[in-house]
C-alpha positions as CSV (number, residue, x, y, z in Angstrom):
1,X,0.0,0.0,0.0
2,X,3.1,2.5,0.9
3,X,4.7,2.1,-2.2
4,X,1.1,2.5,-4.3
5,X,0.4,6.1,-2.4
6,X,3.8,7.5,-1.7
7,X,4.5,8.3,-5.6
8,X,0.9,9.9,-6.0
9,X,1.0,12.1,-2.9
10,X,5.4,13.1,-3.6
11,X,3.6,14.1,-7.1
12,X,1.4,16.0,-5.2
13,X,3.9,18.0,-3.0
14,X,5.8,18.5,-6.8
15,X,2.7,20.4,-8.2
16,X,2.3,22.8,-5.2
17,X,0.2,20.9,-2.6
18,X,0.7,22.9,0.7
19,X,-1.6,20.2,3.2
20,X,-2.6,16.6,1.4
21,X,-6.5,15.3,2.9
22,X,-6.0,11.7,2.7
23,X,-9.8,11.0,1.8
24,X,-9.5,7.2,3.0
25,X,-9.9,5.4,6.0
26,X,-7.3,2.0,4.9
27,X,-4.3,4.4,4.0
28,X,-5.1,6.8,7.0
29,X,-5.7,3.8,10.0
30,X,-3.1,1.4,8.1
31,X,0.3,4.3,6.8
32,X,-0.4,7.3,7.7
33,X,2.3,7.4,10.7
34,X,5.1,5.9,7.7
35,X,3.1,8.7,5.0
36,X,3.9,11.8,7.4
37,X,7.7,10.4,7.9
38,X,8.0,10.5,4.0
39,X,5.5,13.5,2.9
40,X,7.1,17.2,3.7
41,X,3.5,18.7,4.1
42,X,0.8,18.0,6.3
43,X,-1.7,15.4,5.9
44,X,-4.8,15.4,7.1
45,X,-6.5,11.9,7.5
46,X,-9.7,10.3,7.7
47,X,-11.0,7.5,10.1
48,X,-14.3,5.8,11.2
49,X,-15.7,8.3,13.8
50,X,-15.5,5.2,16.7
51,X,-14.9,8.1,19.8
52,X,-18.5,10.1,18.2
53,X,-20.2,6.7,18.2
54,X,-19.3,6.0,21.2
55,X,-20.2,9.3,22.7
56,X,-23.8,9.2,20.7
57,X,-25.0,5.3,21.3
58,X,-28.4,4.9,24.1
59,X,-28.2,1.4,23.2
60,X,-24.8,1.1,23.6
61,X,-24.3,-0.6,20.7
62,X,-22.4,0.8,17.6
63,X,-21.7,-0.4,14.2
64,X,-18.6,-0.1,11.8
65,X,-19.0,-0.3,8.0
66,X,-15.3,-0.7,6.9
67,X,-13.1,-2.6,4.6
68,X,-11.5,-5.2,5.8
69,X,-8.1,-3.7,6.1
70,X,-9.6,-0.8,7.9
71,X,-11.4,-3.1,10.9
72,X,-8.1,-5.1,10.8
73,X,-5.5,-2.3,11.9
74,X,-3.7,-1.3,14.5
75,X,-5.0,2.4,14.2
76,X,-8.9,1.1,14.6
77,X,-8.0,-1.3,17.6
78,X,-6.6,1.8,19.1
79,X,-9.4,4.2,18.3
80,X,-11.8,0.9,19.9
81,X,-9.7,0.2,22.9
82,X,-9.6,4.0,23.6
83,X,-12.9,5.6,22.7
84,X,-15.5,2.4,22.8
85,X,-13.8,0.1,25.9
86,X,-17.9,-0.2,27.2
87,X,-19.5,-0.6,23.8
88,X,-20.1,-3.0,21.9
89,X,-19.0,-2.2,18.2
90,X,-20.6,-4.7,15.5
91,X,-18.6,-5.3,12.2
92,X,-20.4,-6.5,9.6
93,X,-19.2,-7.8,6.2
94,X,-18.9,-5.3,3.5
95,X,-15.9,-6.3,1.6
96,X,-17.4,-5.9,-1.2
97,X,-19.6,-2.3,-0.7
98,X,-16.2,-0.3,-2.4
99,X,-16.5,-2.6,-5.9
100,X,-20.4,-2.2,-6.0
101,X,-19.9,1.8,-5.6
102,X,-16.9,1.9,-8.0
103,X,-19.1,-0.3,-10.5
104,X,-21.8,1.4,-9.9
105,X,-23.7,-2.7,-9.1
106,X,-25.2,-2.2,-5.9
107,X,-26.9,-5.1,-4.6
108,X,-29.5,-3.6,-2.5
109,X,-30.9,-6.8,-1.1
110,X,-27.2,-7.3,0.2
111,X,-26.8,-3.9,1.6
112,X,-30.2,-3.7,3.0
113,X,-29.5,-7.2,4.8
114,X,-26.0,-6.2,6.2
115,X,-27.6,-2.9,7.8
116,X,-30.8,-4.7,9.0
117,X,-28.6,-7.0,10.7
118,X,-26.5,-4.3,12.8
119,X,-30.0,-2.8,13.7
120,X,-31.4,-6.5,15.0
121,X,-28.5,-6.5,16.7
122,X,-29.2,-3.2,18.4
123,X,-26.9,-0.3,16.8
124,X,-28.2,2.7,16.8
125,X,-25.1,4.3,15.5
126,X,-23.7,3.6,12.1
127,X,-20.3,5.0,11.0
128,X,-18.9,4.9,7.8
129,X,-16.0,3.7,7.9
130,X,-15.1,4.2,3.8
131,X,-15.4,7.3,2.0
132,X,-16.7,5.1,-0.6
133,X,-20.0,4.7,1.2
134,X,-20.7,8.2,1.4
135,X,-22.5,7.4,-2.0
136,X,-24.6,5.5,-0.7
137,X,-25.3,7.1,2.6
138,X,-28.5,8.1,1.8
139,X,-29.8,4.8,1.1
140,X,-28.3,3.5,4.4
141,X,-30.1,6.4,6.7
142,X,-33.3,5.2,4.4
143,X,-32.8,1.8,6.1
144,X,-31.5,3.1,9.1
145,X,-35.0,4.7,9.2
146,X,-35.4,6.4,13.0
147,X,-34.0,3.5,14.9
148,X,-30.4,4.4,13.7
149,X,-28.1,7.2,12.9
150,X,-25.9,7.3,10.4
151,X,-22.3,9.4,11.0
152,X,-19.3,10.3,8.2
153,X,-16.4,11.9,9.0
154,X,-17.2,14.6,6.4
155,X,-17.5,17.9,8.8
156,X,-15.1,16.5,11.3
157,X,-12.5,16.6,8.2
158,X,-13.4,19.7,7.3
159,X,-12.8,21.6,10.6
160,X,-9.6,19.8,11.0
161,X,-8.6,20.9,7.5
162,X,-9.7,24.5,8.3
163,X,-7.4,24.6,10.9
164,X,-4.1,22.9,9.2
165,X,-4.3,25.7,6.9
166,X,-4.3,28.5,8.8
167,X,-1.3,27.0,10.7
168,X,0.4,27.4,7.5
């Protein structure tokens, strides 16, 4: 993965780039430490919003739509252990919800099953854990219907953003 994303973002820093968002929750939980030892402006990550979910739950019970790379790093242990040591954080399959997006071939009957069975198993809080499912985040709060909300790092990044560059 380093040696895929280290040429884009040094191409980056080449053509001007003063502060680099990286828009994606695998490279940010799994090389963004090795990223900011390489890369000689800031970066600016993204990572499923665990310590919000945590914060929001009544049930107590949160759930994490990520890749599999994502819910298998150190960086999302961490942000678990840390933020969400009472609750209980459900991780349901959806190793294949970045090819369906990218294809444009979503399977509703398999998306609508994979967030009905986070809600049966009593989430009220969904985070999206991959920028790719902000495409179809309205179709997930439309299942989420009122028993669940549904949380993106979007305005979180933003504010953080706002202030890197004004450190500048």
């Amino acid at each position: 993965m380093l040696k895929l994303v280290t040429p884009r973002l040094e191409e980056m820093v080449r053509d001007g780039c003063k502060v680099i968002v990286i828009a994606c929750n695998t490279v940010t939980t799994n090389i963004i430490t090795e990223l900011r030892a390489r890369i000689k402006v800031p970066l600016v990550g993204t990572e499923p919003m665990v310590k919000p979910a945590a914060e929001q739950t009544k049930t107590g019970v949160v759930a994490v739509f990520a890749t599999p790379a994502t819910l298998k790093s150190k960086r999302y242990a961490y942000l678990k252990e840390t933020y969400a040591p009472d609750v209980k954080v459900l991780e349901p399959d959806c190793s294949d919800w970045a090819l369906m997006v990218e294809t444009n071939s979503l399977d509703m009957q398999h998306v609508k099953n994979t967030v009905q069975s986070v809600l049966d198993g009593g989430a009220d809080v969904l985070v999206l854990g991959c920028t790719h499912y902000h495409w179809i985040e309205k179709i997930i709060q439309n299942l989420a219907g009122n028993w669940a909300k549904v949380i993106q790092p979007e305005e979180a990044l933003v504010r953080r953003l706002k202030t890197v560059l004004t450190e500048l």
